[in-house]
N, C-alpha and C positions, 0 to 999 in steps of 0.2 A: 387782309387778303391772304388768302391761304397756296400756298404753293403746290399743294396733293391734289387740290380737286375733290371733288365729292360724284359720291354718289349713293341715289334713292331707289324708290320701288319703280321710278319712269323714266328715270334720266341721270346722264352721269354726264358730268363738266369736269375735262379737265383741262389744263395750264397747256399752251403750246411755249414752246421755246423763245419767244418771242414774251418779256415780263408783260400783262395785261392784254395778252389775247389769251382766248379760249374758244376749244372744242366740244360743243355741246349735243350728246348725241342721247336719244329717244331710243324708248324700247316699240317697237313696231304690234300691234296687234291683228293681227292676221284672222278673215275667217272669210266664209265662202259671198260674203259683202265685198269685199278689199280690206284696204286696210286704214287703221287708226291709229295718232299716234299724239300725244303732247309736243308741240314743238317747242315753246317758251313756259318757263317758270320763273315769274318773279323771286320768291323764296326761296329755291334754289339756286338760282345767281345769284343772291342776297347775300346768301349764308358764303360762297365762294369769294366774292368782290368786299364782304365787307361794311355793304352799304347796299341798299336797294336803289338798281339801276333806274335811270330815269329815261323814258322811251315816250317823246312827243309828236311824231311825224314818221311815217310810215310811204316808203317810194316802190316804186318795181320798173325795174328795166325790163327791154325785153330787147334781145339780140342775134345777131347770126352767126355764124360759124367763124371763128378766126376774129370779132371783134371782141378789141381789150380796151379795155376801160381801169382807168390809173393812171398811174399813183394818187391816190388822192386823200389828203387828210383837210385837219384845219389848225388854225391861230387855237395857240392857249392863251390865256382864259379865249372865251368860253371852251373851246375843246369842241369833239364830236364824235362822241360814241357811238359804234352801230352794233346793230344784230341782222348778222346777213343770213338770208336763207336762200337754196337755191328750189324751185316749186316746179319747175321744168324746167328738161335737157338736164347738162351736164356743165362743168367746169370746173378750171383750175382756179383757185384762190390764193390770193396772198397777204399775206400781214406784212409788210415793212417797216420797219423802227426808224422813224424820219425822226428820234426825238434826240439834238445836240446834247452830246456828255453822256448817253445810254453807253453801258460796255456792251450793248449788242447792234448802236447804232449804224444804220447802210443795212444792215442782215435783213433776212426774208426767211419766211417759214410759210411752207405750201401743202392746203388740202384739196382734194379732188372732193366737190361737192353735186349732189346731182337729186332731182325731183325724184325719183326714185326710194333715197334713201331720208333717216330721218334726225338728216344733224344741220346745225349752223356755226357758224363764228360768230365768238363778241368781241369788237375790236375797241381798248379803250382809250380813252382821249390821247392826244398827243401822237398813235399810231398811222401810217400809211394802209390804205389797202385796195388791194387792184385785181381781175380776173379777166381770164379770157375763156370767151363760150367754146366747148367744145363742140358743140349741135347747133342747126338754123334752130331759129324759136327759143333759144336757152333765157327763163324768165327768173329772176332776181329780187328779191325783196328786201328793202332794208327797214328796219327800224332806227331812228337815229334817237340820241340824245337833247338834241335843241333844232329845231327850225333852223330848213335851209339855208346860207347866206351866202351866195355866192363872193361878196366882199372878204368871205374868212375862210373860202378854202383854200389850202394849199395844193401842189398838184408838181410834181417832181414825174420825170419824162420815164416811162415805162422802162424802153427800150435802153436806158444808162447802163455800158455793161460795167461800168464800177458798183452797181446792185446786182444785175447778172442774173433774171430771172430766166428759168427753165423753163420758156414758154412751149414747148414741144409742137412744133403748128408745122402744117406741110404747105404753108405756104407765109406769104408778108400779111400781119397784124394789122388791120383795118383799126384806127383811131381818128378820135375828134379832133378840131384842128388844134383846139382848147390843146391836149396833152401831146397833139404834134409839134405844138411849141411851148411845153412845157420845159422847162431846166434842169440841167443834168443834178446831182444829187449837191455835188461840188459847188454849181453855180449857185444852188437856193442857198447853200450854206453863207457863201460869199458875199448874199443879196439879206440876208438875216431877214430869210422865209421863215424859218421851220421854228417847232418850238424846242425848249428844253427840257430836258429828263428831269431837273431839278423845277422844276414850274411843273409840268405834270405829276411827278411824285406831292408837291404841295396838294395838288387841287384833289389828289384821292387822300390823304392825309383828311383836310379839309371834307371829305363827303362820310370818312368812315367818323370822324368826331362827331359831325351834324348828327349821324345815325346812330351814336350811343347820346346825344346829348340833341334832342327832338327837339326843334325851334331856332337854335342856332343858327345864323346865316352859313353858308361856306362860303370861306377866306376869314369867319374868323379866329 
């Protein structure tokens, strides 16, 4: 995995602050149609991650103004990488480091994403990530890494202000009842929710060997 980022003739990925999220943003093609633009590239995140990402289920929410959705990761193994895109409206997104032993764990790193524009976030295994619609109708799309399991997600209470997100809202955060009773950041730790920085560092270890060494299971 590369820490600089790349970039090509349609697209540039680069590292947010958070180790294994990225900002991936398209070059826009404009003409008196609208516009055109690549949103995903396998071999371009390839070449960034290391390993060619693995994307089998594909969801979209669709939301209203002030509703936030998060924290929400999952158990490693298996883990749960997404590719979020936002296709309408607007929002704030966030990557949180829910992963024990991380030197950035608890932190948060925030992009303003919007159908408008022509970028997404990959959030990878072991990560939190949560947004709130800035517009009625704000539609959402994720790509994930493995089939939903509601038994392996994890889900750490939005509103924790020992995370402390910047939700900017002029009014109270409409949530599911799911993340109204989710646990404070402290609690999952206490309850041995969340996974470890040293288990997720394995499992991309594990994906980038598979990928010079074709065949190989990962974990071996």
């Amino acid at each position: 995995m590369t820490s600089q980022g790349l970039t090509n003739r349609s697209m540039t990925v680069r590292p947010l602050d958070i180790d294994g999220a990225f900002l991936i943003s398209s070059r826009s093609f404009v003409d008196d149609r609208g516009v055109f633009f690549e949103a995903y590239r396998e071999d371009v995140l390839a070449e960034v991650l290391g390993y060619p990402p693995k994307l089998v289920q594909t969801n979209y929410s669709v939301s209203h103004r002030n509703v936030l959705r998060g924290v929400h990761g999952a158990s490693v193994p298996p883990g749960l990488a997404k590719f979020v895109t936002c296709v309408r409206g607007s929002m704030l997104d966030f990557v949180v480091d829910l992963r024990t032993g991380s030197p950035t764990f608890g932190t948060w790193d925030m992009i303003v994403l919007d159908g408008r524009g022509a970028s997404s976030v990959y959030v990878e295994e072991g990560l939190g990530h949560a947004f709130v619609a800035l517009d009625d109708d704000t539609c959402v799309q994720y790509h994930l890494s493995e089939l939903y399991r509601p038994q392996e997600v994890v889900t750490v209470h939005p509103l924790d202000p020992e995370i402390g997100l910047p939700l900017r809202l002029p009014g109270t955060p409409v949530l599911s009842d799911r993340d109204a009773a989710a646990p404070s950041l402290r609690e999952a730790v206490e309850r041995g929710l969340l996974p470890s920085y040293d288990t997720c560092l394995a499992l991309r270890k594990a994906r980038i060997h598979q990928a010079v060494v074709p065949g190989l299971p990962v974990g071996s």
